[in-house]
C-alpha positions in Angstrom: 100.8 122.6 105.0 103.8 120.1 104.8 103.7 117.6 102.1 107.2 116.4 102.6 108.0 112.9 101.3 109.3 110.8 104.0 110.7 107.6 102.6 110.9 104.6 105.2 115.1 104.2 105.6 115.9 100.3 106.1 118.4 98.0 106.1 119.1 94.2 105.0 121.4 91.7 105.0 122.2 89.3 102.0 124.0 86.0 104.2 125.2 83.4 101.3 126.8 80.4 103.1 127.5 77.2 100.7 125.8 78.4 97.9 122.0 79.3 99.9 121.1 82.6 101.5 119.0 83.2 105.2 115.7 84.5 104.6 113.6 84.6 106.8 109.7 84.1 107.1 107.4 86.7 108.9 103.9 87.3 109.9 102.8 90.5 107.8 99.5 92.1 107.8 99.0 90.2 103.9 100.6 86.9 105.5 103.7 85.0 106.2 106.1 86.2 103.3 109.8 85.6 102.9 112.5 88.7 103.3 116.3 88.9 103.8 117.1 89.7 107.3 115.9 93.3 107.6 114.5 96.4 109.5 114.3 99.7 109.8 117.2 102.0 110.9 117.6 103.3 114.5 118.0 106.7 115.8 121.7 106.8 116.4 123.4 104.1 114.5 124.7 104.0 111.1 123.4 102.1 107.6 125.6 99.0 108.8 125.3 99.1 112.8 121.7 98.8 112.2 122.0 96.0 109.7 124.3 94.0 112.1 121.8 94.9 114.6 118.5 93.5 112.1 120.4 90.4 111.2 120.7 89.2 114.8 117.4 90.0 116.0 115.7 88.3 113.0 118.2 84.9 113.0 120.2 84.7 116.1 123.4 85.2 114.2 126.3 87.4 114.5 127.0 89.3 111.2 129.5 92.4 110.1 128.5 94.2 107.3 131.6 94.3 105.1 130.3 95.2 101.7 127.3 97.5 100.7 125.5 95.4 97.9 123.1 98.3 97.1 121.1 101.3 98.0 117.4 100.2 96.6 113.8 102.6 96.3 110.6 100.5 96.1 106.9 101.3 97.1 104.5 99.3 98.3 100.5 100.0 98.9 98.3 98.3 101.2 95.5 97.0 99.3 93.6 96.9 102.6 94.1 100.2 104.1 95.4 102.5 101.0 98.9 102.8 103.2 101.2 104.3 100.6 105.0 103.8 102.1 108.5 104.1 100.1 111.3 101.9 101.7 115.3 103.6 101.0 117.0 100.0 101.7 120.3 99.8 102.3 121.6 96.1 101.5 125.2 94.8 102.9 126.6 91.2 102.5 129.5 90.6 105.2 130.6 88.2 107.6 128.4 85.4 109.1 129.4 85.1 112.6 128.3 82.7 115.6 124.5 81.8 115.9 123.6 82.2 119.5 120.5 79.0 119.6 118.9 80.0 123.0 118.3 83.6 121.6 114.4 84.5 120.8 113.7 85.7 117.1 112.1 89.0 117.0 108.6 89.4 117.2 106.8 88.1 113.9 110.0 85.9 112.8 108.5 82.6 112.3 111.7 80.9 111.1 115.0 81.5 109.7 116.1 79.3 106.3 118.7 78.7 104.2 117.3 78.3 100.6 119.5 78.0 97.2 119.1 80.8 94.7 116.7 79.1 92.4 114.6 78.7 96.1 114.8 82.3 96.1 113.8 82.7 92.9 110.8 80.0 92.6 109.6 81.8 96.0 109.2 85.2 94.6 105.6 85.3 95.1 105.8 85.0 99.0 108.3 87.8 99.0 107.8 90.4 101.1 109.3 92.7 98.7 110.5 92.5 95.1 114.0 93.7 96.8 114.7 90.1 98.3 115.1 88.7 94.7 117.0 92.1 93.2 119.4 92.2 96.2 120.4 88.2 96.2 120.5 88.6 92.0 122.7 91.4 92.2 125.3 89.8 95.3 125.5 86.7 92.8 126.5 89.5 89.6 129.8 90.3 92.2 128.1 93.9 92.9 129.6 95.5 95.5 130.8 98.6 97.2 133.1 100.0 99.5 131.0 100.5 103.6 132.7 103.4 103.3 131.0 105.1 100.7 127.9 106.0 103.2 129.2 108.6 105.5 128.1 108.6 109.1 128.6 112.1 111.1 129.0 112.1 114.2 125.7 113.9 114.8 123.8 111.2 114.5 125.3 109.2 117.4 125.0 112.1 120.0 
C-alpha cells in the first residue's frame, strides 16, 4: 500500500511594471478567478525555465526569472469533488521582456491585466489562491533570493 504524499510542484511569476502587477484571469472549475502567471513544472526543466515558460503561455510576454521571491505550501479542497491537492510554488520576479500580440493565451486564460497592489488586494476574493496576495505582499517587503539557491542536476534534463 503507498500512501506517499505527492505535493503538486508549480511555478509563478510576480511581473510589477509602474507600480501594477500581471495577473491574469482563468476559467477554473469554481469560476473565473485571478492568479499570477503560473503552472505546473515540466518534466525536464528547472524551477525558473518552467516559470519563463508559464509566464509566456499565460500573457504573451517574454520574462527571465532573475530573483526567487519564495518557495510557498498551500492546500486547497474541492468542495465539489473532495479533491484534496497541495501546491509546492515556486515564485520568481525578473525581467519583463517583449509581448508577442498575435500569440494565443493558453487554454482557460481569459485575459491578462495589470492591477495596482491595492487591486490586488481588494480582489482577494476572486483569487485563485491565497498565494497571489502572499507572493505580491512579500515582492513589495524587498524579499528576495539568489536563482541560484535551487539546484538543478543534470538528471533532470536527460
Amino acid at each position: 500500500m503507498n500512501n506517499r504524499w505527492h505535493p503538486s510542484v508549480t511555478v509563478a511569476a510576480i511581473i510589477e511594471r509602474d507600480g501594477r502587477f500581471l495577473l491574469v484571469e482563468e476559467e477554473t472549475s469554481e469560476g473565473l478567478r485571478l492568479n499570477n502567471p503560473a503552472g505546473h513544472l515540466d518534466p525536464g526543466e528547472s524551477p525558473a525555465e518552467g516559470c519563463a515558460r508559464e509566464a509566456l503561455e499565460e500573457t504573451a510576454y517574454a520574462f527571465a526569472p532573475s530573483e526567487l521571491v519564495g518557495i510557498y505550501l498551500s492546500r486547497f479542497q474541492r468542495e465539489a469533488t473532495g479533491e484534496d491537492i497541495t501546491y509546492l510554488r515556486f515564485a520568481f520576479c525578473g525581467e519583463l521582456g517583449a509581448h508577442d500580440p498575435s500569440r494565443a493565451l493558453d487554454t482557460g486564460i481569459v485575459r491578462t491585466l495589470w492591477l495596482t497592489p491595492q487591486e490586488v488586494r481588494d480582489s482577494a476574493s476572486r483569487h485563485r489562491s491565497p498565494l497571489v496576495l502572499r507572493c505580491m505582499e512579500d515582492y513589495l517587503a524587498g524579499t528576495r533570493h539568489p536563482v541560484s539557491l535551487i539546484y538543478t542536476d543534470a538528471s533532470v534534463s536527460r
